[in-house]
Wavefront OBJ file of the C-alpha trace (Angstrom):
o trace
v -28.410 31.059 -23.299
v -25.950 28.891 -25.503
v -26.209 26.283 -22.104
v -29.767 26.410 -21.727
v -29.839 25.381 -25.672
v -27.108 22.432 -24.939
v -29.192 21.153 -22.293
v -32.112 21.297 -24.564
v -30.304 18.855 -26.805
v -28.898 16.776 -24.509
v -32.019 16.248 -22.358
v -34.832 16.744 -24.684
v -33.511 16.048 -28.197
v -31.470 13.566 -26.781
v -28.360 14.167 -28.894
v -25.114 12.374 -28.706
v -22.215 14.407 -26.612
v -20.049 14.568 -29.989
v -23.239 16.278 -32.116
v -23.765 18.814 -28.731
v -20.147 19.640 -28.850
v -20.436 20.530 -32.301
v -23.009 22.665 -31.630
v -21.354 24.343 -28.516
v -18.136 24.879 -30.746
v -20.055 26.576 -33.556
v -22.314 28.372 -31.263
v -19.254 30.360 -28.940
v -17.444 30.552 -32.136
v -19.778 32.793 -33.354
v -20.376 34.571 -30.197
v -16.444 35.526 -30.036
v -16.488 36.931 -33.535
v -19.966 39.050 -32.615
v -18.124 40.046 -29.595
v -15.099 41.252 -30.886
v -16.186 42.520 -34.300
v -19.101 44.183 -33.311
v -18.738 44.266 -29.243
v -22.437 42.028 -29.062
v -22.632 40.306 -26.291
v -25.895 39.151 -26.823
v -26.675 37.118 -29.268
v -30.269 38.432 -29.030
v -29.224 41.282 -30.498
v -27.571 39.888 -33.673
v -29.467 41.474 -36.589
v -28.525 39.339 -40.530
v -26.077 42.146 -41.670
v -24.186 40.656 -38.820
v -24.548 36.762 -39.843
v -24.025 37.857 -43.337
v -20.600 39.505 -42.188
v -19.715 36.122 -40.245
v -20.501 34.153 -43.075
v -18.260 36.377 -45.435
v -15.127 35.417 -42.614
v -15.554 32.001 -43.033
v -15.384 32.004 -46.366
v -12.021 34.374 -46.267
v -10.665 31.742 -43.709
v -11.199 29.069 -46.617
v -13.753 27.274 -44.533
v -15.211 24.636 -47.163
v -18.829 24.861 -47.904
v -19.819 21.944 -46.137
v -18.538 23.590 -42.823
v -19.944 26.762 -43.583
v -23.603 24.929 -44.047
v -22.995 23.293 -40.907
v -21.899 25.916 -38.746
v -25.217 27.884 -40.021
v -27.156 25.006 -39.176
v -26.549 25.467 -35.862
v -27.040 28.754 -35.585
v -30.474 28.226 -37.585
v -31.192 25.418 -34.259
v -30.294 27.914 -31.446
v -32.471 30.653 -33.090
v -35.263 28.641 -33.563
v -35.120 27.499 -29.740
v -34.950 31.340 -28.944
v -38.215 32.215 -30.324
v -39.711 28.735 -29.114
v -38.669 29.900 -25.298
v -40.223 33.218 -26.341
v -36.492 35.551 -25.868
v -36.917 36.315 -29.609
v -39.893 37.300 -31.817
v -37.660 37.775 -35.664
v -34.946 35.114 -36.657
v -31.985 36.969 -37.741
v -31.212 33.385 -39.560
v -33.989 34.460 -42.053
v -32.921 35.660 -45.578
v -29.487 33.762 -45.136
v -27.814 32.838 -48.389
v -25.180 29.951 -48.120
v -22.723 28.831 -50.313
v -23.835 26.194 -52.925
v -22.362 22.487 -51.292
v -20.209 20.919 -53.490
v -21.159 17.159 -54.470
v -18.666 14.965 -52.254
v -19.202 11.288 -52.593
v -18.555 8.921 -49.566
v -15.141 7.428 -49.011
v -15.834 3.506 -48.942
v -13.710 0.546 -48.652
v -14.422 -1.676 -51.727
v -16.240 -5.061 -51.512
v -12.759 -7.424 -52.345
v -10.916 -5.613 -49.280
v -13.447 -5.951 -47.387
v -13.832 -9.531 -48.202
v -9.926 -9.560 -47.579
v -9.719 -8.238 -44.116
v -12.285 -10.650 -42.940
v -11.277 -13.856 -44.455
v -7.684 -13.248 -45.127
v -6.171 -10.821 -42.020
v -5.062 -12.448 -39.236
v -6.562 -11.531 -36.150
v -4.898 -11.438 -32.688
v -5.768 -14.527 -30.460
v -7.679 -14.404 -27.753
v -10.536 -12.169 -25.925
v -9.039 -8.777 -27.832
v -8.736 -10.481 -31.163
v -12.483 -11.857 -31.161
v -13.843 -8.563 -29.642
v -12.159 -6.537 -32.844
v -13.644 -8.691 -35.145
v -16.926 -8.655 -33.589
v -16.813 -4.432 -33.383
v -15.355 -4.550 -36.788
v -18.164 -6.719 -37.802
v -20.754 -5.254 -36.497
v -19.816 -1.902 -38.137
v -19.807 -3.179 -41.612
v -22.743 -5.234 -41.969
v -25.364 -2.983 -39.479
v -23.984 0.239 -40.886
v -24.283 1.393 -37.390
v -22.248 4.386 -36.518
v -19.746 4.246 -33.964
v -21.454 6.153 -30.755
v -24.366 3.804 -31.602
v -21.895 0.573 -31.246
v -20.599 1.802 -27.737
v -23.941 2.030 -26.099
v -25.298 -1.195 -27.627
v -26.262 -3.420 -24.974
v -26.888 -7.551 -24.846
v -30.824 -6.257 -24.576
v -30.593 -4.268 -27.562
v -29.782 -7.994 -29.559
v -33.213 -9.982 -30.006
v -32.133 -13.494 -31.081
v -35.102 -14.776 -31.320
v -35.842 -12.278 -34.228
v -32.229 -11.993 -35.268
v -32.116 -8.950 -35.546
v -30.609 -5.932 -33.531
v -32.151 -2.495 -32.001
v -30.000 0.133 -32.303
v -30.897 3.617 -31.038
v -29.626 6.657 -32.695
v -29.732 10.344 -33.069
v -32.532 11.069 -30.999
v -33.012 8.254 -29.291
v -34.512 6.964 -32.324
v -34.887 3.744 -32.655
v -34.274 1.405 -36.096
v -34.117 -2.864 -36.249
v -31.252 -3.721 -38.412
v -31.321 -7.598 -38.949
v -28.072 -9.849 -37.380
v -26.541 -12.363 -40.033
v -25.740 -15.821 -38.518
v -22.443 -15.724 -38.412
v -22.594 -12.954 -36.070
v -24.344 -14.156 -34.026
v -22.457 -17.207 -33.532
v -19.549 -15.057 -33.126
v -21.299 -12.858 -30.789
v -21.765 -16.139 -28.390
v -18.185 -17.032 -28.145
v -17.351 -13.387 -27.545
v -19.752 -13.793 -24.487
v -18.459 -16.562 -22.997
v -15.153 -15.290 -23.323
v -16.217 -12.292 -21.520
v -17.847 -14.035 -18.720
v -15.164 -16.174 -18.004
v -12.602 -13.267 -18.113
v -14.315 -10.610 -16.070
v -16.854 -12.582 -13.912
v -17.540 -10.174 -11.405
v -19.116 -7.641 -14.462
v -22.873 -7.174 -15.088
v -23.022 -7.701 -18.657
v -24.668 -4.472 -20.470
v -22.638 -2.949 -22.925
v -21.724 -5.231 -25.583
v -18.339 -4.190 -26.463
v -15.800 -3.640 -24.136
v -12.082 -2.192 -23.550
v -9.108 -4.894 -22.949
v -9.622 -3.742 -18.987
v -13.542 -4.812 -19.541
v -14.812 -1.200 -19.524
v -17.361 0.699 -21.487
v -15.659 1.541 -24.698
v -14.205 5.479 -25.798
v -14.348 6.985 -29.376
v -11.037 7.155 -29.471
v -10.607 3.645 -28.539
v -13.076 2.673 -31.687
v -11.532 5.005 -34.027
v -7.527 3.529 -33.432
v -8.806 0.054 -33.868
v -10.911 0.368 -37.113
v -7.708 2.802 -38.897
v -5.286 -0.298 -37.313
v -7.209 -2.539 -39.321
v -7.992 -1.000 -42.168
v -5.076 0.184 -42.979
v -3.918 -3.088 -43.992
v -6.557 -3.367 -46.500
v -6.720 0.183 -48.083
v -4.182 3.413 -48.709
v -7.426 5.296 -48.648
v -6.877 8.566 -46.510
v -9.963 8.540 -44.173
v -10.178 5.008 -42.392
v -12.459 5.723 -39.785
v -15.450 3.919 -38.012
v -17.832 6.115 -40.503
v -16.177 4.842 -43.289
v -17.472 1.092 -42.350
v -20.895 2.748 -42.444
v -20.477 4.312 -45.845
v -18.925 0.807 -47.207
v -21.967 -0.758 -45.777
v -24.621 1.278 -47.465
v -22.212 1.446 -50.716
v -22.168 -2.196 -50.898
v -26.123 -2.764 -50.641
v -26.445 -0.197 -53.774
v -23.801 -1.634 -55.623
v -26.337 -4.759 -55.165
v -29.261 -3.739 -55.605
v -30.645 -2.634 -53.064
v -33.602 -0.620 -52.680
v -32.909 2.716 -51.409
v -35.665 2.669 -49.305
v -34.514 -0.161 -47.449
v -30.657 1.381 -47.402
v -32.614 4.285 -45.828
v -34.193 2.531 -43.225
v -30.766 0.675 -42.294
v -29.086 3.076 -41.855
v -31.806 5.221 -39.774
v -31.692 8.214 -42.040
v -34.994 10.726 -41.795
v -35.435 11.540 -45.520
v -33.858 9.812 -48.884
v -31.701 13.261 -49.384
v -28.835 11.914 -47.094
v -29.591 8.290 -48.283
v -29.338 9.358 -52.484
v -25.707 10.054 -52.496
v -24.671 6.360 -52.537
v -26.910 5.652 -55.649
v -24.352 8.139 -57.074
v -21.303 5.850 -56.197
v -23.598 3.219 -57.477
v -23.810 5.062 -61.045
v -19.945 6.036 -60.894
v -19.107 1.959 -60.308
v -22.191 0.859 -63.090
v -20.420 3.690 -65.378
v -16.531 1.930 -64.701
v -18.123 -1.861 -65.965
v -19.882 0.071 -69.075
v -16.543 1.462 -69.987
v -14.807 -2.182 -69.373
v -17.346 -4.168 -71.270
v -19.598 -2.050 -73.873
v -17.436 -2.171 -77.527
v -18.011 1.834 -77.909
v -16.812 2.063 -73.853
v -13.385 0.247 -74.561
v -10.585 2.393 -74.969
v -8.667 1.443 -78.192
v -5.421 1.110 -78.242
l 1 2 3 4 5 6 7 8 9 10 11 12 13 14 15 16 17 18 19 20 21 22 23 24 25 26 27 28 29 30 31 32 33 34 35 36 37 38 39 40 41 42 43 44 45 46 47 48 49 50 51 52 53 54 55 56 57 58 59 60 61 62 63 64 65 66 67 68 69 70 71 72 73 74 75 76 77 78 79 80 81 82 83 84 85 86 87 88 89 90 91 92 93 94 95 96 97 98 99 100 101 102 103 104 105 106 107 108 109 110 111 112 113 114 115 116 117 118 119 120 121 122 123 124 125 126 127 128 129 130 131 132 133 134 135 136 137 138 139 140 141 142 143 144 145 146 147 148 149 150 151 152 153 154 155 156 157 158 159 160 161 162 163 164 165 166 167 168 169 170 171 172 173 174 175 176 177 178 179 180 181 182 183 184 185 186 187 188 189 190 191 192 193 194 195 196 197 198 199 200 201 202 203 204 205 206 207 208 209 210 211 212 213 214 215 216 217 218 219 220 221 222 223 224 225 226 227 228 229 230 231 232 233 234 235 236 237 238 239 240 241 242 243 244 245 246 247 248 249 250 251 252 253 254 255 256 257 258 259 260 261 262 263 264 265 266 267 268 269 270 271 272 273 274 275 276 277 278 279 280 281 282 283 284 285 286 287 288 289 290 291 292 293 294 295 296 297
């Protein structure tokens, strides 16, 4: 049943392989501890005492609360496609009490490094130089995230609009406008790529150093290469680009609205928590520059 509910994700929700993996892990993680605490091997037949017992394990293992919420999440998914396919008539998920999250704010990269690594970092020469830049880039000021830069194709860019289509969780679909410079960049990049690999059928925009589709892995080494010349911060990942990018458009007054729609979010809930960085930086210059906020001597 766990693989029927995987393909239902994959081929219906349309979810990304890394989001259906996380679901698979949580999902058989749960069935081994029903299976050897309580010898269920049917998750039918979990009853909430059960969950409740789970729950209490992960907490004991010092899973944070954020996991925790996540792991039931899934759970809450698979038994809600249960009773949809009719295998289930009572959600065990029901009466559930999780952990209260814990506020986390987003690790960003601030504006001046930012600034830094694009105007003052060197980049490498050549086709592999001008294609980290551009994926670099394109992180930063689209806010895209980084499954949704390897399947962007040339079609997905409308020039005429500048602006870019970029489909996410879902399949869902958000326009996220293309600065100039970008696109001029994104033209050299393409002749570059043309001339190098000529025998390729250009889709994908981004591409290995062999002119293949890119891998996660591939995105995440270059964007921690990178930005670990700008920042000691401990996280440097591709997400981090995204968080910098939404960060930055609060910091200036952006509308959250807008930030919402950028960044293809479904409700303001996952959108507020950069007006909180927002407040934290707005609280820093009142401390600087208010008389009663500077610290005397």
């Amino acid at each position: 049943m766990i693989e029927l509910f995987i393909k239902h994700l994959q081929y219906e929700k349309r979810y990304s392989p890394h989001t259906c993996l996380s679901y698979r892990t949580d999902l058989e993680q749960f069935a081994n501890y029903m299976q050897y605490q309580y010898e269920l091997v049917q998750l039918q037949e979990v009853k909430l005492i059960h969950i409740r017992s789970w729950l209490v394990s992960l907490l004991q293992e010092k899973k944070s609360s954020a996991s925790i919420h996540r792991k039931a999440s899934s759970l809450k998914s698979y038994y809600k496609f249960m009773r949809q396919q009719g295998h289930m008539t009572l959600n065990p998920m029901t009466g559930v009490t999780l952990p209260k999250k814990g506020e986390r704010l987003p690790v960003f990269v601030e504006e001046q490094r930012m600034v830094q690594l694009f105007e003052r970092l060197s980049f490498p020469e050549g086709y592999e130089g001008l294609r980290d830049y551009l994926m670099i880039d394109l992180l930063y000021t689209t806010g895209m995230r980084r499954s949704e830069l390897i399947n962007l194709t040339w079609s997905d860019i409308d020039r005429g609009n500048h602006n870019v289509r970029i489909f996410g969780k879902g399949g869902k679909m958000r326009i996220v406008p293309l600065l100039p410079h970008i696109e001029k960049t994104l033209d050299r990049y393409k002749e570059m790529v043309i001339d190098l690999f000529p025998e390729l059928t250009l889709k994908e925009v981004i591409l290995t150093d062999r002119g293949e589709v890119l891998y996660p892995k591939f995105v995440y080494n270059k964007v921690k290469q990178y930005l670990s010349v700008v920042t000691t911060a401990k996280k440097r990942s591709p997400h981090v680009l995204r968080h910098s990018f939404a960060t930055h458009l609060s910091n200036n007054g952006a509308e959250l609205n807008a930030i919402k729609d950028l960044l293809g979010h479904s409700s303001l809930a996952s959108t507020q928590i950069y007006t909180h960085t927002s407040i934290e930086n707005l609280k820093k210059v009142y401390e600087m520059a208010h008389p009663k906020g500077k610290k005397k001597d």
